[in-house]
PDB file of N, CA, C and O in Angstrom:
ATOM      1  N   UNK A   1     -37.659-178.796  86.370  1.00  0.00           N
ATOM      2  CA  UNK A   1     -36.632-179.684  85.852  1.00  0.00           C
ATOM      3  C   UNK A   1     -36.543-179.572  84.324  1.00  0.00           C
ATOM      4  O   UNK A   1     -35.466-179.399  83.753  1.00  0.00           O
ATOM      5  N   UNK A   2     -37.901-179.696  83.586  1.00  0.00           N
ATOM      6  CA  UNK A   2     -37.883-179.638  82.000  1.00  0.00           C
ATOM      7  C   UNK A   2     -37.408-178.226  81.700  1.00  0.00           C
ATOM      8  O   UNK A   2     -36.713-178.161  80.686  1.00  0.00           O
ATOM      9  N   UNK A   3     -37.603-177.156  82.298  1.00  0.00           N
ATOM     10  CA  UNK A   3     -37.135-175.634  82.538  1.00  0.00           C
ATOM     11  C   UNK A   3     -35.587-175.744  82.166  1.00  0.00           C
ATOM     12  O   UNK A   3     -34.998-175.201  81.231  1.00  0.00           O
ATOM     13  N   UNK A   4     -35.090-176.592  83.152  1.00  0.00           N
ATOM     14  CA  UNK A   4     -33.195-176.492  83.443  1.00  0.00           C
ATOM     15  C   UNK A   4     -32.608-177.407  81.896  1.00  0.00           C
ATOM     16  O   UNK A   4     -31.565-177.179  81.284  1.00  0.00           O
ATOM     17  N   UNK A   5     -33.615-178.410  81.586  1.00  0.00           N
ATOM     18  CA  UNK A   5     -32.886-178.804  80.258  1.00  0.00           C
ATOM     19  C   UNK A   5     -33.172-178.343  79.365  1.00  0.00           C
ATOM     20  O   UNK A   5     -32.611-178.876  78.408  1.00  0.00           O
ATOM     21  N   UNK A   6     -33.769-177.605  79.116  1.00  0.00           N
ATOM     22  CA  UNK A   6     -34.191-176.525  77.618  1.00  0.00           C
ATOM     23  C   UNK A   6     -33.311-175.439  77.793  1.00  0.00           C
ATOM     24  O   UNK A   6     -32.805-174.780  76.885  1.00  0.00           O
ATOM     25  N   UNK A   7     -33.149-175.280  79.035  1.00  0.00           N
ATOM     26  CA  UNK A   7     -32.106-173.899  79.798  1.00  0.00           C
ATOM     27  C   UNK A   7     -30.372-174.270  78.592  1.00  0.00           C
ATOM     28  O   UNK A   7     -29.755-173.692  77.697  1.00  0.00           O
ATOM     29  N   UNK A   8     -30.289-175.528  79.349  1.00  0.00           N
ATOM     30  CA  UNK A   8     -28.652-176.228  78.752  1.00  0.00           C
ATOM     31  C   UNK A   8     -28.837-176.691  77.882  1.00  0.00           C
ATOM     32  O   UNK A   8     -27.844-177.091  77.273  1.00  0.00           O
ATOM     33  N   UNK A   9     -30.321-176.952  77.219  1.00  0.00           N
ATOM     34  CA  UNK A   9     -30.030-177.717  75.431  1.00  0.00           C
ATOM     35  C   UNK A   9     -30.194-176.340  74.617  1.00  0.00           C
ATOM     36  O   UNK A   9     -30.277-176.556  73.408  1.00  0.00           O
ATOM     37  N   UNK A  10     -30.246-175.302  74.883  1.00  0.00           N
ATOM     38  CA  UNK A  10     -30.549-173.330  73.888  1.00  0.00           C
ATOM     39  C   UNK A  10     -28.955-173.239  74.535  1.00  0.00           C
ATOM     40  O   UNK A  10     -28.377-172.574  73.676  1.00  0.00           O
ATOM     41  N   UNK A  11     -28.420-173.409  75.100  1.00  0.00           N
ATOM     42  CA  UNK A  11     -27.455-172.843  75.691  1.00  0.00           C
ATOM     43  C   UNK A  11     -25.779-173.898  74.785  1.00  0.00           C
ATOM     44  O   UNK A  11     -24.718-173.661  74.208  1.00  0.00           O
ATOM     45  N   UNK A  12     -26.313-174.621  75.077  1.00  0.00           N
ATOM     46  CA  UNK A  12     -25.038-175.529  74.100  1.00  0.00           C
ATOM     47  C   UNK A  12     -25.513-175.315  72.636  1.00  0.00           C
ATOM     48  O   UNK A  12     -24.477-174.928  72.096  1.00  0.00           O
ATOM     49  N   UNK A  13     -26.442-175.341  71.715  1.00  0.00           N
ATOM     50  CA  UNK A  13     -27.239-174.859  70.791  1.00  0.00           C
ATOM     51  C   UNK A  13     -25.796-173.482  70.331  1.00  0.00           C
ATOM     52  O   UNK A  13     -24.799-173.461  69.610  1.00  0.00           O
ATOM     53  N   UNK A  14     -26.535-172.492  71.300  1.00  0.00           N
ATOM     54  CA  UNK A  14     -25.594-171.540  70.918  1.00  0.00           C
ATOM     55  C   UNK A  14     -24.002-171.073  71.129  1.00  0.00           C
ATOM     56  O   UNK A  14     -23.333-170.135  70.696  1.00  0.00           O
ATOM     57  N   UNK A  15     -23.789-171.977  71.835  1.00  0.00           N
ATOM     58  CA  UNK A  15     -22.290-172.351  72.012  1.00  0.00           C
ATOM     59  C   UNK A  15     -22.047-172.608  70.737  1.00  0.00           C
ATOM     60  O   UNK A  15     -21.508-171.733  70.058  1.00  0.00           O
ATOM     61  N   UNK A  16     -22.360-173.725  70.226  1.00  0.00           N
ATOM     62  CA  UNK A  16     -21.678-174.306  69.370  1.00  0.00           C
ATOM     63  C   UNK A  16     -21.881-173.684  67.622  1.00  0.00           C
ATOM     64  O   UNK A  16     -21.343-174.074  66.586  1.00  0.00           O
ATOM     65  N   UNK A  17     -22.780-172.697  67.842  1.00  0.00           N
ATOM     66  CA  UNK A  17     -23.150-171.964  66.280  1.00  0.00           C
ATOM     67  C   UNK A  17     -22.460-170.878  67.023  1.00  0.00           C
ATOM     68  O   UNK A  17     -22.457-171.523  68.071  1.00  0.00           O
ATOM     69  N   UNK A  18     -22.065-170.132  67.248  1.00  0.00           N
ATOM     70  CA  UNK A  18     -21.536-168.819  67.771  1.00  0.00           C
ATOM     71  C   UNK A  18     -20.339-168.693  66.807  1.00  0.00           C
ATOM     72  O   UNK A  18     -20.227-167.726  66.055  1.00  0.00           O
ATOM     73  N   UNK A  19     -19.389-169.769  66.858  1.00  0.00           N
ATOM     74  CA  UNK A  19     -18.247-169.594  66.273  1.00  0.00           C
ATOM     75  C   UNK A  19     -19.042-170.119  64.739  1.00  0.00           C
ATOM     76  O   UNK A  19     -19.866-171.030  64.644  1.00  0.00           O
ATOM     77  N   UNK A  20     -18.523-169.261  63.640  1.00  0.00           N
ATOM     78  CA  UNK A  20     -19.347-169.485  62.317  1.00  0.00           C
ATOM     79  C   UNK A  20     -18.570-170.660  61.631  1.00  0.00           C
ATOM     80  O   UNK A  20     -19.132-171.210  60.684  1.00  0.00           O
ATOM     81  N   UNK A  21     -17.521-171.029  61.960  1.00  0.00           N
ATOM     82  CA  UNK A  21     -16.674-172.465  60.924  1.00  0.00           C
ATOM     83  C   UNK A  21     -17.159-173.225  61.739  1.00  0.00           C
ATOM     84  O   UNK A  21     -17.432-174.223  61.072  1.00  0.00           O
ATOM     85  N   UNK A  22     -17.537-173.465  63.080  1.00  0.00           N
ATOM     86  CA  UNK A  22     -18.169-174.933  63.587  1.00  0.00           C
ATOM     87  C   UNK A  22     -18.788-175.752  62.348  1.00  0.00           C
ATOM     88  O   UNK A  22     -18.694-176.979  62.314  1.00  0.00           O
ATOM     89  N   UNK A  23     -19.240-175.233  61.627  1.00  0.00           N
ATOM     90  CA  UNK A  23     -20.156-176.097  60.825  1.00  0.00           C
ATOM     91  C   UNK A  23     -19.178-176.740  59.225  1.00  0.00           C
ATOM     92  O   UNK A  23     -19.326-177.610  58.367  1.00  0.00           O
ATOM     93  N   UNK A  24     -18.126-175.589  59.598  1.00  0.00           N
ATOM     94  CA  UNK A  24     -17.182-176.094  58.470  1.00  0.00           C
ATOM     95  C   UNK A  24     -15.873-177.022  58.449  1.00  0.00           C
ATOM     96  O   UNK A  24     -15.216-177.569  57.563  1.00  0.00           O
ATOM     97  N   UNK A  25     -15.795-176.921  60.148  1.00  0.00           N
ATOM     98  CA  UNK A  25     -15.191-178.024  61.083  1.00  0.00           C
ATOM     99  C   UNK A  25     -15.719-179.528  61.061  1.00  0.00           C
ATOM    100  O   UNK A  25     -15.279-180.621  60.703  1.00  0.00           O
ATOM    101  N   UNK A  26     -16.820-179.052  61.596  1.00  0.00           N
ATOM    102  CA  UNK A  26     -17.516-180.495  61.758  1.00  0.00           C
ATOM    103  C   UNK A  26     -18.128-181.212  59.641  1.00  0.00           C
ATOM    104  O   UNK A  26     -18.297-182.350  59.204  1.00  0.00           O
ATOM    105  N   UNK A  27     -18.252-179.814  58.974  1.00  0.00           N
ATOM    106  CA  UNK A  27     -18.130-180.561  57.460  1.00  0.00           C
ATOM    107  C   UNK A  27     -19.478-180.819  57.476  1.00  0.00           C
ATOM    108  O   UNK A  27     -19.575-181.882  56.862  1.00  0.00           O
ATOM    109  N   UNK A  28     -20.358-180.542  57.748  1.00  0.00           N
ATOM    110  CA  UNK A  28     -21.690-180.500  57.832  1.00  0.00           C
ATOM    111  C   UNK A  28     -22.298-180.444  56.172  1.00  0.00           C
ATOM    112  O   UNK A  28     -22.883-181.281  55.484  1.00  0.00           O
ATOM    113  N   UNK A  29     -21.828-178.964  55.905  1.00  0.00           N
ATOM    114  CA  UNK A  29     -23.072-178.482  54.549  1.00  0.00           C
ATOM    115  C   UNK A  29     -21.575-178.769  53.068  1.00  0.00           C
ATOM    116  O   UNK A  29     -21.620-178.644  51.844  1.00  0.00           O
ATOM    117  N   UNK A  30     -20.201-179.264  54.234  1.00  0.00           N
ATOM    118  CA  UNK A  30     -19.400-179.581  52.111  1.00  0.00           C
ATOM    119  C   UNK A  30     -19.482-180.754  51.889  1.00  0.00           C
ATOM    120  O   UNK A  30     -19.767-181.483  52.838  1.00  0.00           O
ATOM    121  N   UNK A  31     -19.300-181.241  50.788  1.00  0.00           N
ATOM    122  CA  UNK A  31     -19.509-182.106  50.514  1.00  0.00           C
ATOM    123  C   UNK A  31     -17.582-182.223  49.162  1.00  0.00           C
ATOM    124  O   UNK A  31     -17.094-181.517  48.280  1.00  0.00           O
ATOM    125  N   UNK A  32     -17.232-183.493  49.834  1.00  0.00           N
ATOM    126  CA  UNK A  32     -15.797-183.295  49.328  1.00  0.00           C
ATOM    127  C   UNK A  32     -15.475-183.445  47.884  1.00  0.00           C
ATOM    128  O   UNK A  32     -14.581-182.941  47.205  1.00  0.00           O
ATOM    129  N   UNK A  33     -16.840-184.617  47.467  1.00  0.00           N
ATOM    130  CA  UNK A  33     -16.695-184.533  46.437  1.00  0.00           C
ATOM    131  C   UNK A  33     -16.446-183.365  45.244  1.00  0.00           C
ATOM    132  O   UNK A  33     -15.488-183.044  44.541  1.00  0.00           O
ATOM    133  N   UNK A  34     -18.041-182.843  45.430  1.00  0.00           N
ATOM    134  CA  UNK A  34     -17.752-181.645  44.624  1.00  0.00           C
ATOM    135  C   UNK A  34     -16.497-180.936  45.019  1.00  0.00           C
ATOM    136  O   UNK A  34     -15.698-180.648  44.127  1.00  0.00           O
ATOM    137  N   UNK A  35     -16.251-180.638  46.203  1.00  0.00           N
ATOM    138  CA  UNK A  35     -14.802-179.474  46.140  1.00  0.00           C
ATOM    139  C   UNK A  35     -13.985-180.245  45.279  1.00  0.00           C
ATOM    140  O   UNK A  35     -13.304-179.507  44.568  1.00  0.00           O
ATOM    141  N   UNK A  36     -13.806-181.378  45.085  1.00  0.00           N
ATOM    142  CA  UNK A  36     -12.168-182.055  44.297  1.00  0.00           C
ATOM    143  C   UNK A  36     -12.564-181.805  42.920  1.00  0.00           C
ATOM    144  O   UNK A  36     -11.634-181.515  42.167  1.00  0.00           O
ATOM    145  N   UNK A  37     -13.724-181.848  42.419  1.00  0.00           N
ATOM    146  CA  UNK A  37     -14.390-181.635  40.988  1.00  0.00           C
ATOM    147  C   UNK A  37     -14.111-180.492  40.196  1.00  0.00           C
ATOM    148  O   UNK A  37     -13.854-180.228  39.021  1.00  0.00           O
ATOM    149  N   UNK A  38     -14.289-179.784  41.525  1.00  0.00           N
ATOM    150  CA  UNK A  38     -14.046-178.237  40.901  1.00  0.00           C
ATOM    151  C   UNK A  38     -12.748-177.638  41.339  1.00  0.00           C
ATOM    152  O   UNK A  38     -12.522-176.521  40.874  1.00  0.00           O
ATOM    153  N   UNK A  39     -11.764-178.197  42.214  1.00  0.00           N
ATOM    154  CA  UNK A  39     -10.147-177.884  41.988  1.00  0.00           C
ATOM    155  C   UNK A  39      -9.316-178.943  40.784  1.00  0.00           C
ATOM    156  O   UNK A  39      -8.204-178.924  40.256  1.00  0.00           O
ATOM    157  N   UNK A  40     -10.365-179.716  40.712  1.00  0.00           N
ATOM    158  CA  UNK A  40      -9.182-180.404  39.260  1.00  0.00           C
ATOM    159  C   UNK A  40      -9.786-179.621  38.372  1.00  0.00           C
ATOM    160  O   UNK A  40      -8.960-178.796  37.980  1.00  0.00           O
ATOM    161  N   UNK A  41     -10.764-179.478  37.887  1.00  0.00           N
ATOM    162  CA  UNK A  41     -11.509-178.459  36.646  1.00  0.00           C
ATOM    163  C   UNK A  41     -10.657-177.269  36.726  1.00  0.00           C
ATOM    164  O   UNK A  41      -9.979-177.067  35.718  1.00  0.00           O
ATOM    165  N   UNK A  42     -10.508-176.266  37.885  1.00  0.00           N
ATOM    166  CA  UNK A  42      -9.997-175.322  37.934  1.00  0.00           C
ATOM    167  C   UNK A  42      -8.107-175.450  37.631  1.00  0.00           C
ATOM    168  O   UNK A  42      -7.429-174.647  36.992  1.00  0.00           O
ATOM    169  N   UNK A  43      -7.612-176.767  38.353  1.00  0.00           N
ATOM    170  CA  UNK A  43      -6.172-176.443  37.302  1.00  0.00           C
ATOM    171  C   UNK A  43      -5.762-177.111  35.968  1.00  0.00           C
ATOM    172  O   UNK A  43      -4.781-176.931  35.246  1.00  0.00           O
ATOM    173  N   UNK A  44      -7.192-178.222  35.836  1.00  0.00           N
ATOM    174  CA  UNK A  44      -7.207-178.422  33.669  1.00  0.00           C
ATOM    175  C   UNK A  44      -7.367-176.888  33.128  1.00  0.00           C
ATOM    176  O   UNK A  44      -6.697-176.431  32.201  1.00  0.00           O
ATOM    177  N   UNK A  45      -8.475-176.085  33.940  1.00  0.00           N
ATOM    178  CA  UNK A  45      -8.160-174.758  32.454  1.00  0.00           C
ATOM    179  C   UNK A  45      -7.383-173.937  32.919  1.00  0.00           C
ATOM    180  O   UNK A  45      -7.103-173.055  32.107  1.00  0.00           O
ATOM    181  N   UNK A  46      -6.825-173.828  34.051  1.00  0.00           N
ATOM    182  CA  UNK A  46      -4.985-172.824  33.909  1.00  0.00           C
ATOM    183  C   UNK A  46      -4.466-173.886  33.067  1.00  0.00           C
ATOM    184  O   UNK A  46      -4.087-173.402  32.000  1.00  0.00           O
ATOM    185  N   UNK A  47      -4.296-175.171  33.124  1.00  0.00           N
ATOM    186  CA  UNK A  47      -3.377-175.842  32.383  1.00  0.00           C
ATOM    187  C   UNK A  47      -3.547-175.578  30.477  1.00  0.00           C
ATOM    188  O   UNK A  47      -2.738-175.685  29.555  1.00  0.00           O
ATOM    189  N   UNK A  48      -4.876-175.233  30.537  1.00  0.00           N
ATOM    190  CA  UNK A  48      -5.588-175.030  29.031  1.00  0.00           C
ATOM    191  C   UNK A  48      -4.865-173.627  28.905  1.00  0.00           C
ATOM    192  O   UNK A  48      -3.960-173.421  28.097  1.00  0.00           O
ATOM    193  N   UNK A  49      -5.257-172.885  29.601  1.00  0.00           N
ATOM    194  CA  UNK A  49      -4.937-171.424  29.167  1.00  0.00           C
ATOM    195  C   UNK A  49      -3.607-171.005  28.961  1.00  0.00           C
ATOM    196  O   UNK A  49      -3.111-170.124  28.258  1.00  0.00           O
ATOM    197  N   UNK A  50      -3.065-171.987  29.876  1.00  0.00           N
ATOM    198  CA  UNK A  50      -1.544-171.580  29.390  1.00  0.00           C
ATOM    199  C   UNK A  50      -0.557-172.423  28.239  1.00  0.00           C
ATOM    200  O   UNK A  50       0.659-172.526  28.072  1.00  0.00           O
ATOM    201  N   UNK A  51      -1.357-172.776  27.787  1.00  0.00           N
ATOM    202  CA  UNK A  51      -1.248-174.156  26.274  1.00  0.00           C
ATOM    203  C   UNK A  51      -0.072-174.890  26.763  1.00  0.00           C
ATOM    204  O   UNK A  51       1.114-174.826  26.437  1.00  0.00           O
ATOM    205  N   UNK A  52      -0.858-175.782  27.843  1.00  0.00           N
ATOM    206  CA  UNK A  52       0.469-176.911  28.626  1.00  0.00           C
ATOM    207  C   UNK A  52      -0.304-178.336  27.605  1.00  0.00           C
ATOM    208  O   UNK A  52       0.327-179.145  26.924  1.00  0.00           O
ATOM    209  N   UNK A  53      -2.083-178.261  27.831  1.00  0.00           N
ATOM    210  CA  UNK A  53      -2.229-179.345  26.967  1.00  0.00           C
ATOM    211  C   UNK A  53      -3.080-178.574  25.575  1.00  0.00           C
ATOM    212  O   UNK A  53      -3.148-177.372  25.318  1.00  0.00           O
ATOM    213  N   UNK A  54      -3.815-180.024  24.641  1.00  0.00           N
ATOM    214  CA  UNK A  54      -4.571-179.241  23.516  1.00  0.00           C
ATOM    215  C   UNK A  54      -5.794-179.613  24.020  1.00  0.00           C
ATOM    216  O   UNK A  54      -6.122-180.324  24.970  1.00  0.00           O
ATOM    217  N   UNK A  55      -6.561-178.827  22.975  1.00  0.00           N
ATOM    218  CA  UNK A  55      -8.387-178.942  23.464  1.00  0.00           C
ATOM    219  C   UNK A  55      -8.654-180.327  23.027  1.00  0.00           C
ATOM    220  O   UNK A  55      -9.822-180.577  23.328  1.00  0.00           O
ATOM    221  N   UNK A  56      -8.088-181.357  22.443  1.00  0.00           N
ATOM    222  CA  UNK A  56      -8.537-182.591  22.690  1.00  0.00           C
ATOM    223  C   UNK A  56      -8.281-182.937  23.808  1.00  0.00           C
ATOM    224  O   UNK A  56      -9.213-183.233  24.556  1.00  0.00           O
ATOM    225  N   UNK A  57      -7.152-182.994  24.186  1.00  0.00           N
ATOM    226  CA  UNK A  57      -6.504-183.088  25.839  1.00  0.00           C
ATOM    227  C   UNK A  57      -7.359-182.606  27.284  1.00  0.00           C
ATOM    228  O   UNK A  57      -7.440-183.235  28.339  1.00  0.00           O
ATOM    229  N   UNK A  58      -7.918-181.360  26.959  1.00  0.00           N
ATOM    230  CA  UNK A  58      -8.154-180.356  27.709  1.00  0.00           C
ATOM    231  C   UNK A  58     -10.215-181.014  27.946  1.00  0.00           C
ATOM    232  O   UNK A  58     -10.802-181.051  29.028  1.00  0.00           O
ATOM    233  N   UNK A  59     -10.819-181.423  26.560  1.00  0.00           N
ATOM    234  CA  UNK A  59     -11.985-182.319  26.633  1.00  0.00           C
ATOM    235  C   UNK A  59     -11.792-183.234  26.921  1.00  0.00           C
ATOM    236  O   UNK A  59     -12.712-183.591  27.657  1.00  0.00           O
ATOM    237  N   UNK A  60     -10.946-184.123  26.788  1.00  0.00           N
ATOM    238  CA  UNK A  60     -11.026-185.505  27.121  1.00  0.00           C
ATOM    239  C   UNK A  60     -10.918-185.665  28.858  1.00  0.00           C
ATOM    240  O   UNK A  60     -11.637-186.398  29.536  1.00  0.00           O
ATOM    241  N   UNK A  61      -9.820-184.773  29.365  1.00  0.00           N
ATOM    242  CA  UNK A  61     -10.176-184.505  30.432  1.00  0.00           C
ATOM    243  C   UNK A  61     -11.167-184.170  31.201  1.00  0.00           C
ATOM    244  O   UNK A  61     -11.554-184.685  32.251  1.00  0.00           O
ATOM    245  N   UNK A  62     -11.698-182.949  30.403  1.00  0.00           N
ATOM    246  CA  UNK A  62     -12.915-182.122  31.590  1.00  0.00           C
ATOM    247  C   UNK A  62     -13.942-183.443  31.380  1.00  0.00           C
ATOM    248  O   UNK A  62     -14.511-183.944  32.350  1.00  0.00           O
ATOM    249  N   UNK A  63     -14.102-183.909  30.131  1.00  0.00           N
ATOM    250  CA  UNK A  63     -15.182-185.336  30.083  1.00  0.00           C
ATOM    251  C   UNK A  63     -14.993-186.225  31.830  1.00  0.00           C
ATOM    252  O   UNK A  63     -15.702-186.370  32.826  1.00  0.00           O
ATOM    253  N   UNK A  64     -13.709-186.606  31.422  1.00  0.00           N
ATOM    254  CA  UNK A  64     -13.425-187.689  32.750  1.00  0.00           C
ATOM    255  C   UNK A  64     -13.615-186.996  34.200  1.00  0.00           C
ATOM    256  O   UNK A  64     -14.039-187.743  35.082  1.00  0.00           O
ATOM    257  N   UNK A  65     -13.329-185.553  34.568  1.00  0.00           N
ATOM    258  CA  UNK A  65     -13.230-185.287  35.761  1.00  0.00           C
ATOM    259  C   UNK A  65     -15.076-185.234  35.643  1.00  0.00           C
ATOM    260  O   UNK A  65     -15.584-186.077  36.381  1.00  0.00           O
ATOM    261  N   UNK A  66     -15.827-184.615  35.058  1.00  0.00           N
ATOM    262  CA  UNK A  66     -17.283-184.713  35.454  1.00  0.00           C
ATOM    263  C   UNK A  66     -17.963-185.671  35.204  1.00  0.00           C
ATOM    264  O   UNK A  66     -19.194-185.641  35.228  1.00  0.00           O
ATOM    265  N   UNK A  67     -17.448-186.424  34.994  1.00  0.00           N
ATOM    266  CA  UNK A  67     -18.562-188.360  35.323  1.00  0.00           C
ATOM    267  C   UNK A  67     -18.524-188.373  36.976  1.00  0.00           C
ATOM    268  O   UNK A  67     -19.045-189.299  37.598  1.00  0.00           O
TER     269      UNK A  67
END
């Protein structure tokens, strides 16, 4: 009997890691915060690079998005 459930608990185990985004589905290892941290950072310096704001602008910002 303990045989048949180790059988179906290795067996769903690898069901469910087989497909490699399961874990990016279910959100396991991201964490959302950081991703939003680093897509606002990433369009303050296109916004920097393409002189939309100034580097006071451009610090005062990156200050506020990393608190």
């Amino acid at each position: 009997m303990m045989f048949f459930f180790m059988l179906g608990f290795i067996f769903i185990v690898w069901y469910l890691l087989k497909d490699e985004n399961i874990l990016k589905k279910l959100r396991i290892f991201q964490n959302d915060g950081d991703d939003a941290k680093s897509k606002a950072l990433k369009i303050l310096n296109e916004k920097f690079a393409n002189d939309e704001i100034s580097e006071e602008e451009y610090l005062r910002r990156k200050k506020l998005i990393e608190q």
